[in-house]
Structures are given as C-alpha cells and as structure tokens.
N, C-alpha and C positions, 0 to 999 in steps of 0.2 A: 091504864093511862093516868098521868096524872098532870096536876095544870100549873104550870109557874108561871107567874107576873114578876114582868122585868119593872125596873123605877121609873122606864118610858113606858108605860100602861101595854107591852109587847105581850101579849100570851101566849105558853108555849106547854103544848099540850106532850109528854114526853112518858116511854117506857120505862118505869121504876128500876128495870134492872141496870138502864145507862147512869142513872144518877148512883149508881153504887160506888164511885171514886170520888163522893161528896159525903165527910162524914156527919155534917150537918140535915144536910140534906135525907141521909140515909136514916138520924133519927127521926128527925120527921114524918119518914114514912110510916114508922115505926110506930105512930101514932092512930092507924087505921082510917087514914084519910078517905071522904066518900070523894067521888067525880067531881061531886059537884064542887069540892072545895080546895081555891086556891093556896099556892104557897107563895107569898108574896116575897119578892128578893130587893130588898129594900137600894142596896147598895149595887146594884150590879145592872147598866142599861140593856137592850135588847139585841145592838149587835157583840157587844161582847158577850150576853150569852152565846151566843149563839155560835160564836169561839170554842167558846166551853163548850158547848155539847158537842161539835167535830173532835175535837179532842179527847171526849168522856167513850166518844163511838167508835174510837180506835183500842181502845180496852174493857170494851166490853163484854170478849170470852175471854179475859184472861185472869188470873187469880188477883187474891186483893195483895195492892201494893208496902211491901214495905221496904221503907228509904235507908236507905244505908247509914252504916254505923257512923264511917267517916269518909264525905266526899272526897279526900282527896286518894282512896284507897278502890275507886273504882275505875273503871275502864268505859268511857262514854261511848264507844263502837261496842260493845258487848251489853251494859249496863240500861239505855238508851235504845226507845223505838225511831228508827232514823224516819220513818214516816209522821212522828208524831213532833219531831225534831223540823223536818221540815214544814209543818204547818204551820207550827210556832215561829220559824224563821221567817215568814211572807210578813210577820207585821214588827220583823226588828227596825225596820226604816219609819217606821210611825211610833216614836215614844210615850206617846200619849195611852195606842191600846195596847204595848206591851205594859204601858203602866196598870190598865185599868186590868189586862188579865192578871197580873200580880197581884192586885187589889184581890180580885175576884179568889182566887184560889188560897189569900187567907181567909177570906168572908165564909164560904164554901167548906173550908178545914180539908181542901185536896191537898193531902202531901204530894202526889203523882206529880199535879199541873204544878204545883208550887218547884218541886226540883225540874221540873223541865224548864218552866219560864224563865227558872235563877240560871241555868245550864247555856238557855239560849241567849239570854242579857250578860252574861258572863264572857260568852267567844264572840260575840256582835265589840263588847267593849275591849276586846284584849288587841284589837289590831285597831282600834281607833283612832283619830288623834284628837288634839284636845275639844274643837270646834265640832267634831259630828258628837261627842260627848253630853258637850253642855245644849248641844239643841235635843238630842236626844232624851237626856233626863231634863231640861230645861234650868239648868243654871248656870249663871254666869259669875263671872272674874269680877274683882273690882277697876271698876273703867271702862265697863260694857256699856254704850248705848244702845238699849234694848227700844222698842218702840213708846215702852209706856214712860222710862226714865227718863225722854227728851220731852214726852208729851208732859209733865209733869215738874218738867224745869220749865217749858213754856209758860204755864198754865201758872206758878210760881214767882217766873219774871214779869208777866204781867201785871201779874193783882198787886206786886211789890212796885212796880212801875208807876201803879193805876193808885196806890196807897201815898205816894212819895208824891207824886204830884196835885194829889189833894189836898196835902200839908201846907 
C-alpha cells in the first residue's frame, strides 16, 4: 500500500499496482517508498482524486496504454472503455471537475485519462450550443453581464460618484 496526500490534507492509502496508469506516479514508486512515506499531490484536491482512482481501477488488469498515433484514425466504440467513458461522462454537466480532471491527468503524466477526458469534453461540446459552452468552460462573449462585471461596475460607479462629489 502506499499513501497519497491530496492538496485538501485527504489521505489516500492505494495498491501500487492501480497507480500504474500514472507515469509520474509510477516513477515514484520506483523510488522504494517505505509505508510510512507520503506522496504528496500537490495540485490535485481529494475528490477529484478520488475520480482518478475509479478510473485508474477500471484498468487495472489491462496492459499498459498506448495512445494512438492519430485520433482521428480510431474508432471510439472499439478504441474506448465504454465503462470508463461513462464515468467520465456523470461529471460533463460540472465544468469545473471535468476541468480539474484534465488538470489532474496532466499533473499525473496519464496518457489513458487524458485521451479519455479530451474524448468525453470533446462529444459533451459537439452537440452544444453557445451558452452550455461558455458556462461549461467558463467564458464569456463580450457583453456578458457576469455577476462579478456588474459587481465591479457598481463598486466603480460608486467611488467615481463618491470622488466627483467630493470635488
């Protein structure tokens, strides 16, 4: 077993052979880690690991991944674990932790989760339209009244108001 600390102080006590689709990770191990010593994962909170390892634990008997030469030369019903395709899919409506596993699976060095998360952020956004887009990845148009740009014009007009009237 060995012990990873998420950046929310989460511990997470894990079988060396699940972390084998982290090639970061896998050198670390590599390093003859005792029990008692953590891997700390600076950049990656606790429930998104914790993403990660459901998805590390669906390829765990299977051979080590290598990613295709050129996506657009594969077949994603042949190519693709549709199990591991749906996992991924429960958090395409929160852009936030599909961002944060995107994050996570370059921090990590998983080619696997990295072409899956691209795969499922990919058909999430091909049937989209513009609005489930920009809340998704979180940007907007010019001429969006976001909450913090009115807040921001208030807060603006004020002290310009409060400055103008002091003159």
């Amino acid at each position: 077993m060995f012990r990873l600390r998420a950046n929310d102080d989460e511990l997470f006590e894990v079988e060396g052979s699940l972390l084998k689709e982290s090639k970061v990770l896998t050198s670390i191990l590599e390093m003859n880690l005792t029990l008692e010593d953590e891997i700390p994962l600076t950049n990656i909170d606790g429930p998104t690991f914790r993403i990660v390892l459901d998805f590390f634990k669906l390829f765990v008997d299977d051979s080590s991944y290598e990613p295709p030469f050129h996506a657009a030369c594969i077949k994603p019903s042949t190519f693709f674990k549709q199990e591991a395709i749906d996992l991924l899919t429960t958090y395409t409506t929160y852009g936030e932790t599909m961002a944060a596993i995107a994050s996570a699976s370059s921090y990590l060095d998983s080619p696997r989760l990295m072409d899956y998360t691209a795969y499922v952020i990919a058909t999430m956004a091909k049937d989209a339209d513009l609005e489930t887009l920009q809340i998704f990845f979180d940007v907007y148009g010019a001429g969006h009244d976001s909450d913090n740009s009115s807040e921001d014009s208030e807060v603006n007009g004020n002290e310009e108001a409060g400055e103008s009237s002091q003159t």
